[in-house]
C-alpha positions in Angstrom: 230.1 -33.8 -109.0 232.4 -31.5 -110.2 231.1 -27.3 -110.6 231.4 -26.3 -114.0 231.2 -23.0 -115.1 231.2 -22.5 -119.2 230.5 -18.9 -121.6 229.5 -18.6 -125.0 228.6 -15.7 -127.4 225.7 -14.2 -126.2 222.0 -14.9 -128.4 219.9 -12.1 -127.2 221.8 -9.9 -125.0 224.3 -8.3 -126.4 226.2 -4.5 -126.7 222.9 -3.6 -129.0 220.5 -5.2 -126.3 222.4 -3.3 -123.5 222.4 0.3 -125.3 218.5 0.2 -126.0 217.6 -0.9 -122.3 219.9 1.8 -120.7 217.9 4.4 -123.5 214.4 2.9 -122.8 215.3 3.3 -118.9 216.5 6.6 -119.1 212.7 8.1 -120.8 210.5 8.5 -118.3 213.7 10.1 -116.0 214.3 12.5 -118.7 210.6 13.2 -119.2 210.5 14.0 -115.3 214.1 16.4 -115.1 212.2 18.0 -118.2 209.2 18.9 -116.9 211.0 20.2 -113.6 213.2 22.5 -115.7 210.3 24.0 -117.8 208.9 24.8 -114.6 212.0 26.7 -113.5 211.9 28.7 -116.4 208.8 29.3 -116.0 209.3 30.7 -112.2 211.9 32.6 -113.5 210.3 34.9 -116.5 206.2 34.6 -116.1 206.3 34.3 -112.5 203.1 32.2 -112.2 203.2 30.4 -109.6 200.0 28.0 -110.6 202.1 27.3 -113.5 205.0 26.5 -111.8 203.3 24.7 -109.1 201.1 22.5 -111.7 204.5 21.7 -113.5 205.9 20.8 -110.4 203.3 18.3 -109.5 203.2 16.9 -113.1 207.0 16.3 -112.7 206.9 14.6 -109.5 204.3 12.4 -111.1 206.3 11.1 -113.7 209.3 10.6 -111.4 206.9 8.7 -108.9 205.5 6.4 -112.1 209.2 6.3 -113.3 210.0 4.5 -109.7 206.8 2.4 -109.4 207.2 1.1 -112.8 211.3 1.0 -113.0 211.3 -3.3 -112.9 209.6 -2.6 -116.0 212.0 -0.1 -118.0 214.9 -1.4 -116.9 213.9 -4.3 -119.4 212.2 -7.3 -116.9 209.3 -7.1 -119.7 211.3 -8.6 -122.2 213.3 -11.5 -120.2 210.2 -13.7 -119.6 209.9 -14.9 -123.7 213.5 -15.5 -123.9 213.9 -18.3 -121.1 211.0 -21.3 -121.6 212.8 -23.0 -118.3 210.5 -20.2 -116.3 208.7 -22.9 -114.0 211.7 -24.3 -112.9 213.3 -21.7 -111.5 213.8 -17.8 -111.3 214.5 -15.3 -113.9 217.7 -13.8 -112.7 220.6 -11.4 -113.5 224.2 -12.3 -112.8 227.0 -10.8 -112.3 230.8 -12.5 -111.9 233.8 -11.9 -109.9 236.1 -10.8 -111.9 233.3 -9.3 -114.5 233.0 -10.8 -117.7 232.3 -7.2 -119.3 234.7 -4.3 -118.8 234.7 -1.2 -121.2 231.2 0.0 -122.4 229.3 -3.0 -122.3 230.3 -3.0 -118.4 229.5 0.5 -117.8 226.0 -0.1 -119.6 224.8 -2.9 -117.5 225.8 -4.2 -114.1 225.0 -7.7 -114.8 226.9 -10.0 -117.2 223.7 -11.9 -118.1 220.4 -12.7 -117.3 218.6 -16.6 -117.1 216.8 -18.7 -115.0 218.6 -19.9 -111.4 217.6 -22.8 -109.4 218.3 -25.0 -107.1 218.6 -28.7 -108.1 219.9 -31.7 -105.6 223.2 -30.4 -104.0 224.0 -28.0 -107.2 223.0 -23.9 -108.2 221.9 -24.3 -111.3 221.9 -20.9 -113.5 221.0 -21.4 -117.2 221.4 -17.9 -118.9 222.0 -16.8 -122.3 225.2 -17.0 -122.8 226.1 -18.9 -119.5 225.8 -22.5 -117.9 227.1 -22.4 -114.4 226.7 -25.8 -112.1 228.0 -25.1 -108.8 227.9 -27.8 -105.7 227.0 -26.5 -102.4 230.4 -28.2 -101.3 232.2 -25.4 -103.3 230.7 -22.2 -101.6 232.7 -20.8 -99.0 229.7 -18.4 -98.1 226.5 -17.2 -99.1 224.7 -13.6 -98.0 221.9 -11.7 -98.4 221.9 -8.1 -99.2 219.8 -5.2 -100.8 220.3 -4.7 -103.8 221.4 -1.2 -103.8 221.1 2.0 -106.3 218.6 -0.3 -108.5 215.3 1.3 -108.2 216.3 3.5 -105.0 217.2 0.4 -102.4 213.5 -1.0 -102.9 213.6 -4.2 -104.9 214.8 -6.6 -102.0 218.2 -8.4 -102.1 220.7 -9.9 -104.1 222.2 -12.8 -103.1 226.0 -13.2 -103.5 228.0 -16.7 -103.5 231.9 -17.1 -103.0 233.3 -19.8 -103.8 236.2 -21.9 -101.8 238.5 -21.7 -105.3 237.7 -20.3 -108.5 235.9 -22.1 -110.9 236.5 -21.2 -114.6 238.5 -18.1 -113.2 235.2 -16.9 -111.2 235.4 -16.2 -107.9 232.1 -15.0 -106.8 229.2 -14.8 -108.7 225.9 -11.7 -107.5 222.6 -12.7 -108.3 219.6 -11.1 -108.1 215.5 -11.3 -109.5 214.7 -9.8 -112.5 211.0 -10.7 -112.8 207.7 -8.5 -112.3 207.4 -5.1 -113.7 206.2 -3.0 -110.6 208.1 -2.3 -107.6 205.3 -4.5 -105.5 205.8 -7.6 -107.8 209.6 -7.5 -108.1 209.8 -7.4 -104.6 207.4 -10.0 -103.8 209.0 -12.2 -106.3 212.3 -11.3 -104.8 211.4 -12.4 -101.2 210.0 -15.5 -102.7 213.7 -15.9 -104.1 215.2 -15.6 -101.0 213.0 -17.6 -99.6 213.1 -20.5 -101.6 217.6 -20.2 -101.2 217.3 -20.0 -97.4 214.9 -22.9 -97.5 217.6 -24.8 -99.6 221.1 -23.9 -98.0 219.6 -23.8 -93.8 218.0 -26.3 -91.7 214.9 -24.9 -90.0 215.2 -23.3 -87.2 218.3 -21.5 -88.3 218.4 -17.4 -88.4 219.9 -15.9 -91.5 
């Protein structure tokens, strides 16, 4: 079976998609730098310090809900409804080697779609909005685990990142990584289930990972 990897104009998530998600995400941060800089000016020309100190709390508050609930603003509410494939798989983001955004849309959004990835017979499967990708285990040089980074401070679990032998469709490597659950806990639950279910599929018991 031969991979296939094939784009089309994106349905859902497009520039306008990616502009109101970066705005909606950016709320409850600029609620929380708010609050800390009224305190400030507070310290600096009433000098009370209950004030200052209630502000303070209130501010970490916010910035503490802002992390717990990040999944959520960073728009995983709104995926579930667009993909009815759900029980097949896992709702995912993806993002290509080379990138299929550059410019704005690029800088907006470090994935270049979201959709539901699984694991059918010998093939990843990743059914997104705007991409199909089929690609047979026989053309992936490697596959690795590793966390996910600046997304939600290093606490959402891994991404999982898959290089092929030879580019398929120009694509080299392809990053993908769970987009479901809209608290820290459940994303990363739902994430180790991910990687689970991958490690389950590409190693024989037995083998370390």
């Amino acid at each position: 079976m031969h991979s296939t990897i094939t784009f089309s104009r994106p349905r859902h998530f497009g520039l306008g998609w990616r502009i109101f998600i970066n705005v909606f995400s950016m709320l409850t941060g600029l609620l929380a730098m708010l609050t800390f800089l009224v305190a400030l000016v507070v310290l600096a020309f009433s000098r009370s310090m209950a004030l200052f100190a209630g502000l303070m709390i209130a501010g970490f508050a916010v910035f503490g809900i802002d992390r717990f609930l990040s999944p959520f603003f960073q728009g995983n509410a709104f995926l579930p409804d667009r993909f009815p494939l759900r029980g097949q798989g896992f709702i995912v983001q993806i993002t290509f080697t080379p990138r299929r955004y550059g410019g704005v849309e690029g800088l907006l959004e470090d994935a270049d779609d979201f959709g539901v990835f699984s694991v059918q017979g010998d093939c990843v499967v990743f059914q997104g909005d705007s991409t199909h990708l089929s690609v047979h285990k026989n053309d992936l040089a490697a596959i690795s685990f590793q966390n996910a980074g600046w997304r939600a401070f290093w606490m959402m679990g891994d991404s999982v990142s898959f290089t092929l032998k030879a580019p398929v469709s120009g694509i080299a490597q392809f990053v993908v990584h769970t987009r479901e659950g809209n608290t820290i806990l459940k994303a990363r639950s739902i994430n180790r289930a991910f990687c689970d279910y991958l490690k389950s599929a590409f190693y024989p018991p037995g083998n370390t990972y």
